[in-house]
Backbone as ProteinMPNN parsed JSONL, in Angstrom:
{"seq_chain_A": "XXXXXXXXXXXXXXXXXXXXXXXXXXXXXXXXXXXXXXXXXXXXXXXXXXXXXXXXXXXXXXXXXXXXXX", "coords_chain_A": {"N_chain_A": [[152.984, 199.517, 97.204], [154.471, 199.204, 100.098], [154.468, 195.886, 102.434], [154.354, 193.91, 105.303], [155.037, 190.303, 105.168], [154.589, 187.798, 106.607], [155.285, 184.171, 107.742], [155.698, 181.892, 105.077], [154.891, 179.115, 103.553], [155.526, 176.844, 100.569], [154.191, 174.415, 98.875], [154.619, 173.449, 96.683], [156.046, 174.088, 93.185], [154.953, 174.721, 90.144], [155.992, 174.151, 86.797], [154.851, 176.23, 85.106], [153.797, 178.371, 86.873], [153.504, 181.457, 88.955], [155.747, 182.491, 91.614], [155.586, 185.266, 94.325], [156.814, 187.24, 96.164], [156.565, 190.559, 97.358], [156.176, 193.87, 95.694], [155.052, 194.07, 92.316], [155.205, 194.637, 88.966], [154.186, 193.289, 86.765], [153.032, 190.2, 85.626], [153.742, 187.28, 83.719], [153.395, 184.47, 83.191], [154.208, 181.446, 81.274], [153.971, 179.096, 79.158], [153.805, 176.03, 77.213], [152.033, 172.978, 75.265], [151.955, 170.018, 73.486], [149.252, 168.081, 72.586], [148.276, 164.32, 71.869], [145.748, 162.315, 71.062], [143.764, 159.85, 70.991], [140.502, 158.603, 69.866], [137.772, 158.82, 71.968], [139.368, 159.7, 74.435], [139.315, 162.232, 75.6], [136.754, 161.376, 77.261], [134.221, 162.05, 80.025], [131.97, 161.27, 82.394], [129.559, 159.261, 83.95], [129.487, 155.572, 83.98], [129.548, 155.651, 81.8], [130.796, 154.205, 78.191], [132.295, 153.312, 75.592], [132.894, 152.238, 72.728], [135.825, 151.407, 70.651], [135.945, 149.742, 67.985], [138.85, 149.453, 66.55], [140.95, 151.547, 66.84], [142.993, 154.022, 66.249], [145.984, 156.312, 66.246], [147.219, 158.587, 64.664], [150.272, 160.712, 63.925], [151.791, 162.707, 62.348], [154.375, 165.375, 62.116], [156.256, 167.268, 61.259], [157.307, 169.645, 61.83], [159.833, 171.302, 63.869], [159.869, 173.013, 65.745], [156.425, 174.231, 67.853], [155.393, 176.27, 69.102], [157.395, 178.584, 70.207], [158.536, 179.557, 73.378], [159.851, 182.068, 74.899]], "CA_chain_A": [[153.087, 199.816, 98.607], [155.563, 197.658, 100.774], [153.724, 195.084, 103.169], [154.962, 192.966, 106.135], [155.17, 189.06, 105.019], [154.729, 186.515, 107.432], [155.817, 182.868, 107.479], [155.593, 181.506, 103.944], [154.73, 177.847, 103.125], [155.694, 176.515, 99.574], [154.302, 172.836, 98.593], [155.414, 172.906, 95.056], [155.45, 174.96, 92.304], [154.673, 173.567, 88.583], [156.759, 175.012, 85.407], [153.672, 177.437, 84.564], [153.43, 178.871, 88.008], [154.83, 182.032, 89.336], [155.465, 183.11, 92.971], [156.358, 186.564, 94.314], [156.491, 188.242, 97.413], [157.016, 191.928, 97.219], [155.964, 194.876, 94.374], [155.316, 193.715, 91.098], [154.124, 195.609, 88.063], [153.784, 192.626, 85.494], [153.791, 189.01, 85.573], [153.458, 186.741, 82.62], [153.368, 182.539, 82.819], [154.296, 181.029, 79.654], [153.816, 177.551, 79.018], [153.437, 175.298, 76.09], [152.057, 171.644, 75.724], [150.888, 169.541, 72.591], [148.35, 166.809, 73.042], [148.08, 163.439, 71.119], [145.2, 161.847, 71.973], [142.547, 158.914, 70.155], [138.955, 158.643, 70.026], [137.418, 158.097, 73.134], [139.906, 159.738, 75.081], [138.897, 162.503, 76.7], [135.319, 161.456, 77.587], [133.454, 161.981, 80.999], [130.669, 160.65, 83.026], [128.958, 157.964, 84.736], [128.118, 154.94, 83.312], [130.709, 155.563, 79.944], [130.804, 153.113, 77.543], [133.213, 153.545, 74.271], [133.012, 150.792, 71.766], [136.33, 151.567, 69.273], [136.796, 148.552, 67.352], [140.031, 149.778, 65.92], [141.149, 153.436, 66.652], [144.629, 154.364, 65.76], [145.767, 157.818, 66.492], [148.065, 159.281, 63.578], [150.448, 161.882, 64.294], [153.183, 163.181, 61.449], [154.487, 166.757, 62.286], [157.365, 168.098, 60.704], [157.527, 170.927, 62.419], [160.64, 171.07, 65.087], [159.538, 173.89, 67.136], [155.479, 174.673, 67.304], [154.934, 177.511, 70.184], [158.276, 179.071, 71.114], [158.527, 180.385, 74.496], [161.065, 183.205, 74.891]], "C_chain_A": [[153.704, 198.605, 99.308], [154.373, 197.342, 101.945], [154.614, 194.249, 103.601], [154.476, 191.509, 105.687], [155.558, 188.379, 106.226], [155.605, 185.043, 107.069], [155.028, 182.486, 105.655], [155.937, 179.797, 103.609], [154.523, 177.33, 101.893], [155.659, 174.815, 99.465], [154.527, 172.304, 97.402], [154.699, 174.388, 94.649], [155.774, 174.225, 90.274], [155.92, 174.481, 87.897], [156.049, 176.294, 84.652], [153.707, 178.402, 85.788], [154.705, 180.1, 88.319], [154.533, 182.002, 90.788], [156.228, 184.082, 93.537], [155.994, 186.96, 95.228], [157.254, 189.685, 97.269], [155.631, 192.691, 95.575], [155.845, 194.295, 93.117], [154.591, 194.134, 90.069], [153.506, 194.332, 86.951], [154.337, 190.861, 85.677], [152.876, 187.947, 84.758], [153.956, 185.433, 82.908], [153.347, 182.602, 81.71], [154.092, 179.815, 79.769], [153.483, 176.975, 77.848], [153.25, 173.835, 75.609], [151.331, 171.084, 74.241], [150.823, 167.964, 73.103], [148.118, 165.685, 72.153], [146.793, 162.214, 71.986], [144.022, 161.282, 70.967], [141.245, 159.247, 70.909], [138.923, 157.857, 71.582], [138.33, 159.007, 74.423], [139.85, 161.02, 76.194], [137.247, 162.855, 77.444], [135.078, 161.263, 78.959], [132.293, 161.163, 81.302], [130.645, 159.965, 83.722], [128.589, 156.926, 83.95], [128.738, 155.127, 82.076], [130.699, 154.254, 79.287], [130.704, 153.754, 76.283], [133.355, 152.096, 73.94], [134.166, 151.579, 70.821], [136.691, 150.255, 69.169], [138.57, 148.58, 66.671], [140.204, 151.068, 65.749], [143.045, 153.431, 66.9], [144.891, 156.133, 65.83], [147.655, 157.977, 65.625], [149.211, 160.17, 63.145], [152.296, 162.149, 63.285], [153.228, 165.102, 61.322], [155.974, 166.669, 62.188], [157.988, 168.965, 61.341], [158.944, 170.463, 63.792], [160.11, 171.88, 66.082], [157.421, 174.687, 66.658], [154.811, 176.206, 67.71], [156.238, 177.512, 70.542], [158.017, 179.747, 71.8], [159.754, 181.156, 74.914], [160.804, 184.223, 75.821]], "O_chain_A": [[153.494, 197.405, 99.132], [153.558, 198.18, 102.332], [155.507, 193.775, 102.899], [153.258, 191.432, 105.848], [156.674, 188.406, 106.744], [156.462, 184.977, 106.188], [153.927, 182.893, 105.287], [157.078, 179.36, 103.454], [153.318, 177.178, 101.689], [156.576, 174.056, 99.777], [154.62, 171.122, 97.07], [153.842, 175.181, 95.039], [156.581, 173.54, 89.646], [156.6, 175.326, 88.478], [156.556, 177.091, 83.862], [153.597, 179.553, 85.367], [155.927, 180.062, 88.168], [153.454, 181.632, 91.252], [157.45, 184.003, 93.411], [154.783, 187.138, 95.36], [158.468, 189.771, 97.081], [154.749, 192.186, 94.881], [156.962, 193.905, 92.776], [153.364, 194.057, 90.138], [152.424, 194.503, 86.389], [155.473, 190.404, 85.803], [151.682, 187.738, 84.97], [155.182, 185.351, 82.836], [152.752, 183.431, 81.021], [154.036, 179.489, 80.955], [152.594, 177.634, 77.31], [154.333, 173.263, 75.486], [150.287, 171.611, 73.858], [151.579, 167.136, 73.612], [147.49, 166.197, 71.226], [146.9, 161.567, 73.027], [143.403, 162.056, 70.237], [140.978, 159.824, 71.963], [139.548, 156.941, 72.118], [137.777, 158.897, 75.517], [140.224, 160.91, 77.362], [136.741, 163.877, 77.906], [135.668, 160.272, 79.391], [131.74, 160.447, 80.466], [131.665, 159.777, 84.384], [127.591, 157.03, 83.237], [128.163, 154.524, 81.17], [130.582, 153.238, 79.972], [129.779, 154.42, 75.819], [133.762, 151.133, 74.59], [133.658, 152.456, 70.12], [137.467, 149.648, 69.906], [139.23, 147.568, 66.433], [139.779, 151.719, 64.795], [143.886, 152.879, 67.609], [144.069, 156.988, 65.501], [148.772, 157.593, 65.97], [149.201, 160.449, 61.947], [153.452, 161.837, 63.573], [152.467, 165.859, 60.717], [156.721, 166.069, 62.961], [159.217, 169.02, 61.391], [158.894, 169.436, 64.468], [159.909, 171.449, 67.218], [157.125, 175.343, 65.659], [154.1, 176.977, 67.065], [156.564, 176.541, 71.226], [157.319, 180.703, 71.463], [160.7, 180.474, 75.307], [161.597, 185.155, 75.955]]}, "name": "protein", "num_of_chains": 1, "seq": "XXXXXXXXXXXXXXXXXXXXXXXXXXXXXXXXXXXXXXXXXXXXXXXXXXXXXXXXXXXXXXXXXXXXXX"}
């Protein structure tokens, strides 16, 4: 069903994000992100306290493509 649109204020939009004014039967975000990330790293709280004496973070991937987005 069509609907009157007002003023429209855009303060960004990411690479995942859609935005659509009007009718729309189907709308699919894609996105794809890999994470490398050592001990310790994504910890919370108050009051934290991580002792690594020696943390090394490892990362051999072969792979060229892991999640294609199409």
């Amino acid at each position: 069903m069509p609907a009157k649109v007002g003023a429209v204020k855009i303060n960004s939009i990411s690479s995942s994000s859609i935005f659509n004014i009007g009718d729309v039967y189907s709308m699919n975000p894609e996105s794809t992100a890999k994470t490398y990330a050592g001990g310790g790293s994504f910890n919370t709280g108050d009051g934290m306290h991580v002792n690594l004496q020696q943390s090394n973070t490892y990362v051999y991937d072969k792979d060229t493509i892991d999640q294609p987005t199409s």
